[in-house]
LOKOLKE-932573 format. One record per residue: x, y, z of N, C-alpha, C in turn; residue in three letters; chain. Coordinates in steps of 0.05 Angstrom, whole numbers, plus 5000, padded with zeros to 4 digits. Layout:
[[X Y Z] [X Y Z] [X Y Z] "ala" "A"] ...
This chain:
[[2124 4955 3062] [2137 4977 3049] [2166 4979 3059] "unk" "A"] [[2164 4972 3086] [2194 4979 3091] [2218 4959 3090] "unk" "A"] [[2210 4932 3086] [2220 4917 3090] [2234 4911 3058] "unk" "A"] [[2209 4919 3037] [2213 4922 3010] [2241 4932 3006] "unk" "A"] [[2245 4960 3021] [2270 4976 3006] [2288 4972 3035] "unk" "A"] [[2290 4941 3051] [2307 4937 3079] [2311 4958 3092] "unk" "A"] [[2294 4971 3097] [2289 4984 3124] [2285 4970 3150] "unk" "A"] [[2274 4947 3151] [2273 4936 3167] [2288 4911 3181] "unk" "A"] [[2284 4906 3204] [2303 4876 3206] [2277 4855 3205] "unk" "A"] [[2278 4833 3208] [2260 4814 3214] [2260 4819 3231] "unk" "A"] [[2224 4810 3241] [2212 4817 3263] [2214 4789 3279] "unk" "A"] [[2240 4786 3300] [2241 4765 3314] [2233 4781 3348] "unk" "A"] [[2234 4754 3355] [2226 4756 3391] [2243 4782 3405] "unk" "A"] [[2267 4780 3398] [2286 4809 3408] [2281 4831 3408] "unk" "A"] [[2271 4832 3370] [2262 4856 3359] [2229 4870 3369] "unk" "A"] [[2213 4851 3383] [2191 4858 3394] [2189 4877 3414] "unk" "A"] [[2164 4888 3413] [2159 4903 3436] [2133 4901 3446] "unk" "A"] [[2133 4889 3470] [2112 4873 3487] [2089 4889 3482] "unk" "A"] [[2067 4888 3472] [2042 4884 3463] [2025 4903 3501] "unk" "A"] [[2035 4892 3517] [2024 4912 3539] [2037 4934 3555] "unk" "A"] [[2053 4942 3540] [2069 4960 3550] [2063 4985 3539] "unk" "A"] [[2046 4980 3508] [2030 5004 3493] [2010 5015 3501] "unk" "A"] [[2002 5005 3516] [1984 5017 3534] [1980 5044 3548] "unk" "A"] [[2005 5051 3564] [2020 5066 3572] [2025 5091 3558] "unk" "A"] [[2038 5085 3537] [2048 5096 3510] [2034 5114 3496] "unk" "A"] [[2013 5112 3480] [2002 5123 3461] [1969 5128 3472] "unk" "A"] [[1968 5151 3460] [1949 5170 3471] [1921 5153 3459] "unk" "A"] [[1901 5148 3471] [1878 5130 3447] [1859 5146 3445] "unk" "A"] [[1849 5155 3420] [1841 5184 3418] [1807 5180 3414] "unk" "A"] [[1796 5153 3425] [1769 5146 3426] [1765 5152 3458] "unk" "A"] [[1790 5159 3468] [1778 5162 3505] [1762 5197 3505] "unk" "A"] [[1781 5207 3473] [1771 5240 3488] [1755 5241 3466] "unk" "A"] [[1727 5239 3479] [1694 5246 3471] [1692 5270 3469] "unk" "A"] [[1704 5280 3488] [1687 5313 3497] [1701 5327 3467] "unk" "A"] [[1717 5320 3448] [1733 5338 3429] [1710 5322 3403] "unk" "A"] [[1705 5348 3389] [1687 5342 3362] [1705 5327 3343] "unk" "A"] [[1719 5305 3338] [1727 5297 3325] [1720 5283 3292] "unk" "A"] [[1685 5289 3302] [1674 5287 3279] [1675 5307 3246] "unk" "A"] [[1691 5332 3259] [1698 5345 3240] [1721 5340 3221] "unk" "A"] [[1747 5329 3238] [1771 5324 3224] [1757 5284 3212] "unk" "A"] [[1746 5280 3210] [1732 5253 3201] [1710 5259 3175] "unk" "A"] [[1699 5285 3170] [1688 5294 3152] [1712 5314 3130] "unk" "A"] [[1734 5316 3140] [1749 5323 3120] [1772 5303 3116] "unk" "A"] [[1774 5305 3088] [1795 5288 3073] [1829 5299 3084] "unk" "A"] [[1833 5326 3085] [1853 5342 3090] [1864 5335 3116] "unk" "A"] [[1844 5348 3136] [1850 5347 3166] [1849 5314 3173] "unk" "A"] [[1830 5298 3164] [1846 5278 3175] [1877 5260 3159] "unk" "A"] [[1882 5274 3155] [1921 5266 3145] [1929 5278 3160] "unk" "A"] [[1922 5293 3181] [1947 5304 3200] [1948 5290 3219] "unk" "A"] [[1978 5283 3225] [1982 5263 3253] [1985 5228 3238] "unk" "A"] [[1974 5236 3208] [1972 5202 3196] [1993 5200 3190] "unk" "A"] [[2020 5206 3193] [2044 5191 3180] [2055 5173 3181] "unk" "A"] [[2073 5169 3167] [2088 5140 3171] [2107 5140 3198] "unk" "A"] [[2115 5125 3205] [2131 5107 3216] [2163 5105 3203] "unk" "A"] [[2179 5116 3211] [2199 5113 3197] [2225 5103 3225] "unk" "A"] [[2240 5070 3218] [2246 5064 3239] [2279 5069 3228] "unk" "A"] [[2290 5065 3258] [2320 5077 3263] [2343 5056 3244] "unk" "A"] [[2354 5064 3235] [2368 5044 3218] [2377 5013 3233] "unk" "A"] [[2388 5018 3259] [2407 5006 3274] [2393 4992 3298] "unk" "A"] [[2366 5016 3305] [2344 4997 3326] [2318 5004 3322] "unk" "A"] [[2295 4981 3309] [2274 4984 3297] [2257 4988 3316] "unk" "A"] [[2269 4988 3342] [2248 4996 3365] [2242 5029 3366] "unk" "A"] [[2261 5043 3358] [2266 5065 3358] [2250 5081 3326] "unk" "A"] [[2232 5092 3330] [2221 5100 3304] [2214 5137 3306] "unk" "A"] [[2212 5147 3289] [2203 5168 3281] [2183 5180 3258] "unk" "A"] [[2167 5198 3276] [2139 5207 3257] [2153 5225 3227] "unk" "A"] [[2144 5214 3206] [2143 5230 3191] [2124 5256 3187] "unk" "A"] [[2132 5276 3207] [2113 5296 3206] [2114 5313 3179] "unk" "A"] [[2131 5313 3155] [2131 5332 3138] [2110 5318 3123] "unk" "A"] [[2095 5299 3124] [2077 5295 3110] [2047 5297 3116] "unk" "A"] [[2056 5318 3144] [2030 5344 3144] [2020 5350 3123] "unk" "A"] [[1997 5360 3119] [1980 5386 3094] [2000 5406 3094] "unk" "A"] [[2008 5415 3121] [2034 5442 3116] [2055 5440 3122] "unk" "A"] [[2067 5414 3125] [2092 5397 3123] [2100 5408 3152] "unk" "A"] [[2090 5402 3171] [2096 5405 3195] [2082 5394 3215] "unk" "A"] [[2099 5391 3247] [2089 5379 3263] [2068 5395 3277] "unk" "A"] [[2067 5414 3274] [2049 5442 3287] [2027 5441 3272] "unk" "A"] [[2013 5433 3253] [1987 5429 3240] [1969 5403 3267] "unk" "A"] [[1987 5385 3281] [1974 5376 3300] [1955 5400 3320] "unk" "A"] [[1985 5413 3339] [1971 5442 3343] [1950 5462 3333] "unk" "A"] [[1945 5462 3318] [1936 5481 3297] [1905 5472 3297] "unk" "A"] [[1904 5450 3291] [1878 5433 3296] [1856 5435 3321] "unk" "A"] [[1885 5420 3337] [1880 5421 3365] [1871 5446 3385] "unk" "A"] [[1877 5469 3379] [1872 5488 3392] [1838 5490 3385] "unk" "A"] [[1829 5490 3356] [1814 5499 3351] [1795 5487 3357] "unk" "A"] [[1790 5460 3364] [1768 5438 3362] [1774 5440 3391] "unk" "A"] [[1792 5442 3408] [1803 5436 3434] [1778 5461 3447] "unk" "A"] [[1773 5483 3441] [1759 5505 3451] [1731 5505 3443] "unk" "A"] [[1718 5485 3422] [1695 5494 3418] [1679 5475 3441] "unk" "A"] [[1681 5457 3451] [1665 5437 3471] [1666 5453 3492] "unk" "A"] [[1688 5468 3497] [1684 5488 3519] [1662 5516 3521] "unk" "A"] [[1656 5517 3503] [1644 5542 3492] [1662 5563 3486] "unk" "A"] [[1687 5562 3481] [1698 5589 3482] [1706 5599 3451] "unk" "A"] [[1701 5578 3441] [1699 5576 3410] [1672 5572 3396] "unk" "A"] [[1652 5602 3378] [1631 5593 3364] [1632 5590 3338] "unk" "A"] [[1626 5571 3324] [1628 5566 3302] [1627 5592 3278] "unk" "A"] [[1640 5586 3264] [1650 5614 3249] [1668 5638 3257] "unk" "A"] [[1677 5636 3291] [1685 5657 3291] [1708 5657 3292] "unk" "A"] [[1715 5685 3289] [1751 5689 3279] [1770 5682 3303] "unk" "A"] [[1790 5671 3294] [1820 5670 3311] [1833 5685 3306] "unk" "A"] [[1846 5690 3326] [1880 5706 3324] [1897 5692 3326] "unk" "A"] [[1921 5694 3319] [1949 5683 3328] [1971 5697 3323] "unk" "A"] [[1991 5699 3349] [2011 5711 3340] [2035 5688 3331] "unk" "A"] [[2038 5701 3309] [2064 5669 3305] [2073 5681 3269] "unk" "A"] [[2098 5677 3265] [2108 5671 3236] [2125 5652 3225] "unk" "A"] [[2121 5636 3246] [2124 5612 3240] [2114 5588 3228] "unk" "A"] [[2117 5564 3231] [2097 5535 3223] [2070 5529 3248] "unk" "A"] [[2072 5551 3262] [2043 5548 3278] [2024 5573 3264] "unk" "A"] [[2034 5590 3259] [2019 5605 3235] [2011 5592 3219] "unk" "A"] [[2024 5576 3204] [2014 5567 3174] [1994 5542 3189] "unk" "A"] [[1994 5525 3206] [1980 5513 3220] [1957 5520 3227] "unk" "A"] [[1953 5548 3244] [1931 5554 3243] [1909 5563 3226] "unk" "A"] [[1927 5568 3210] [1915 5588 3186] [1907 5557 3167] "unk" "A"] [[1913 5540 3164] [1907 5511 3153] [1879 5507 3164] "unk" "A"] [[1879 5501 3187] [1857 5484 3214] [1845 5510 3209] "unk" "A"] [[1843 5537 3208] [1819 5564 3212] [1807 5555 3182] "unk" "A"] [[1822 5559 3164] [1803 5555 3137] [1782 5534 3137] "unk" "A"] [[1801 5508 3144] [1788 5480 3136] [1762 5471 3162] "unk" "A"] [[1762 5496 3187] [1734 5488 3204] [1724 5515 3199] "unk" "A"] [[1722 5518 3182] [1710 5549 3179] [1716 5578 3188] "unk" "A"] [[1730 5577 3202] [1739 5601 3226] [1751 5626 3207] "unk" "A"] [[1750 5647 3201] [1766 5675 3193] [1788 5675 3210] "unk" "A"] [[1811 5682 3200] [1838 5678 3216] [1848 5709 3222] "unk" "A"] [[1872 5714 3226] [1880 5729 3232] [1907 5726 3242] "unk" "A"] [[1930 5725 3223] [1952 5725 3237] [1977 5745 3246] "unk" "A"] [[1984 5758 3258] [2001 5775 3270] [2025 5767 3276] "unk" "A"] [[2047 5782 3249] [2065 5777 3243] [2090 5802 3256] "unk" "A"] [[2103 5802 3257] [2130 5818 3262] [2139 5822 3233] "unk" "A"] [[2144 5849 3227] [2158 5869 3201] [2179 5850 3190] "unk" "A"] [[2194 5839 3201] [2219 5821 3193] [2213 5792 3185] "unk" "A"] [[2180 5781 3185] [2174 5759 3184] [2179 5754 3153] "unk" "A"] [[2189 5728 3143] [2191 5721 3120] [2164 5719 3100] "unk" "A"] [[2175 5740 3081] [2157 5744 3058] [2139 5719 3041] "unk" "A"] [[2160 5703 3052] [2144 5673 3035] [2128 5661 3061] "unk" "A"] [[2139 5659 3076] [2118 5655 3106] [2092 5666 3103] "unk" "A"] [[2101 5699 3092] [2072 5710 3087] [2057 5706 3075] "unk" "A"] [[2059 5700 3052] [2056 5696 3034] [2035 5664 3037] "unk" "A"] [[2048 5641 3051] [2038 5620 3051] [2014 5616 3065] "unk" "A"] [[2022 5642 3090] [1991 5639 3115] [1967 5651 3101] "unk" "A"] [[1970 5677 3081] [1955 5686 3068] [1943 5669 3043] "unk" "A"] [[1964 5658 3040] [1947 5632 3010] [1931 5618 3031] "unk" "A"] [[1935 5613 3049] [1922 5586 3071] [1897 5596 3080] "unk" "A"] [[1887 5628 3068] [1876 5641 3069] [1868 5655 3098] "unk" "A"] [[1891 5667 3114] [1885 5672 3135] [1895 5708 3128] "unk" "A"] [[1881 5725 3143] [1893 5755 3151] [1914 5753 3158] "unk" "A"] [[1937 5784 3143] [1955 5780 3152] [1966 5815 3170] "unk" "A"] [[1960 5818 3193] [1976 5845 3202] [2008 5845 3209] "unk" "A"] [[2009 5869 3195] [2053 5862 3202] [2052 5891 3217] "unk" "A"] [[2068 5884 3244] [2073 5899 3271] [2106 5910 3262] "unk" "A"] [[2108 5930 3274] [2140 5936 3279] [2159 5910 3299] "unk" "A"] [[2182 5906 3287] [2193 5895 3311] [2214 5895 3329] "unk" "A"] [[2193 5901 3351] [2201 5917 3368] [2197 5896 3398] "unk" "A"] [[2210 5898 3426] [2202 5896 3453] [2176 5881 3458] "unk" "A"] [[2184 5866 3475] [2159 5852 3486] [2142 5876 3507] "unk" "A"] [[2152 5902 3515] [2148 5920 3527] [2127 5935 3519] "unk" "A"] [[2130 5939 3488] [2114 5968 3476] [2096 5952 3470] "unk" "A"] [[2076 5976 3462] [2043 5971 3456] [2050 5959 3430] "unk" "A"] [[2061 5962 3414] [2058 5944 3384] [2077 5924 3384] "unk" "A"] [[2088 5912 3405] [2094 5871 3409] [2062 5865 3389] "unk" "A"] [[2076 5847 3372] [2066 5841 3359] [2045 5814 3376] "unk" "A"] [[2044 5805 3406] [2029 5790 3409] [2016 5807 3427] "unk" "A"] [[2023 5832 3434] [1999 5851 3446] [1975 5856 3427] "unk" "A"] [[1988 5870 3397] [1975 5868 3380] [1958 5850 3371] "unk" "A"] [[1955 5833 3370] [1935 5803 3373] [1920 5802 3394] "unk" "A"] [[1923 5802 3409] [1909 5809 3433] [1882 5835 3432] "unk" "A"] [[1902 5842 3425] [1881 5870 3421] [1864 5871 3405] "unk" "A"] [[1872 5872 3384] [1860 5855 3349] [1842 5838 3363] "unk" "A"] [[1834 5813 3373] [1822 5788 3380] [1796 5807 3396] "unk" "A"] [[1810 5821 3414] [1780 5836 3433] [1767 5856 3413] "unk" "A"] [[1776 5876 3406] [1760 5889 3383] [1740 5881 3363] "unk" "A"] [[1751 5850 3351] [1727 5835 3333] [1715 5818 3343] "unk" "A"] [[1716 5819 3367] [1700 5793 3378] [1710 5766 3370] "unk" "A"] [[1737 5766 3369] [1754 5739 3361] [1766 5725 3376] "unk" "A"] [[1774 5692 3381] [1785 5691 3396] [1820 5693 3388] "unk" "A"] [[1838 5696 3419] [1862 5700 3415] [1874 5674 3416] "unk" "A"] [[1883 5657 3402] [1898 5633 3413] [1911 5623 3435] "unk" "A"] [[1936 5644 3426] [1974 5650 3444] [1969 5622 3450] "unk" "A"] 
C-alpha cells in the first residue's frame, strides 16, 4: 500500500531495523493472560482499536506513526477506554454488568462510553456545564449517562469529579478517574 502511492523508500540494509532490537520495543500482548482478552476477540468493533496503520515519516521510514483516528471513536483514548475496563475485571473490582463512572468531556469520555456499551457495562459520564454540546451529545449516542455539574473549583462539593465519585458509591458503580 505504501509503496503504491511512494510512501516508502526501498527497503535496503540502511533502511532496516534489526529484527532483535523489537523485542525491547513493543508490548506482546500474549504475555498478559491475566486480561480477558477474549472479549475484544469476540467483537468485530473493539478489536479495531489499537489496529491501525502504520504511517511512515516522509524523510525517515524508521520513524513511523499510529494512525489512531482510525479508532471506532477516532481516538487514541478508546485504547484507554478498553483498557480500564477489562484491566479491573480479573481483579475483581469489576462485575460484569456493572455500571462505570467517569469524569471526563473529553475523547476519554467518548472512549469509555464506547468500551461501557460494547462489554456491557451502564455508563455514566460526568460532565462540566461548559462541556461541548456535541461531545454530549456523542457520549450519549455511545449510549452512556450523561450528568452536567456546575463549573466550578476543584474545592466545592459539585467538582464535577467529586460528583462521580459520589454518583459511583451511591449505585454501586465503579469510579474510573
Amino acid at each position: 500500500w505504501y509503496s503504491e502511492r511512494g510512501l516508502r523508500k526501498e527497503n535496503t540494509e540502511k533502511n532496516k531495523i534489526p529484527e532483535e532490537n523489537l523485542d525491547h520495543t513493543f508490548l506482546k500482548v500474549d504475555s498478559k493472560e491475566d486480561v480477558p482478552f477474549r472479549a475484544i476477540d469476540e467483537d468485530p468493533l473493539l478489536r479495531e482499536i489499537g489496529n491501525t496503520s502504520l504511517i511512515p515519516h516522509p524523510e525517515n521510514e524508521q520513524i513511523v506513526c499510529k494512525n489512531e483516528r482510525q479508532n471506532p471513536t477516532l481516538s487514541h483514548k478508546d485504547r484507554l477506554g478498553v483498557g480500564m475496563i477489562l484491566g479491573l475485571r480479573p481483579k475483581g473490582l469489576l462485575e460484569e454488568g456493572q455500571r462505570v463512572v467517569e469524569a471526563s468531556s473529553g475523547n476519554t469520555a467518548g472512549a469509555v462510553a464506547f468500551a461501557a456499551n460494547r462489554l456491557g457495562h451502564p455508563c455514566t459520564i460526568v460532565v462540566r456545564e461548559t462541556a461541548s454540546p456535541v461531545k454530549i451529545g456523542f457520549v450519549n449516542a455511545l449510549g452512556a449517562e450523561v450528568i452536567k455539574t456546575p463549573d466550578v473549583g476543584h474545592e466545592h462539593d459539585y467538582y464535577y469529579q467529586k460528583v462521580a465519585k459520589k454518583h459511583a458509591k451511591e449505585h454501586d458503580a465503579v469510579f474510573l478517574n
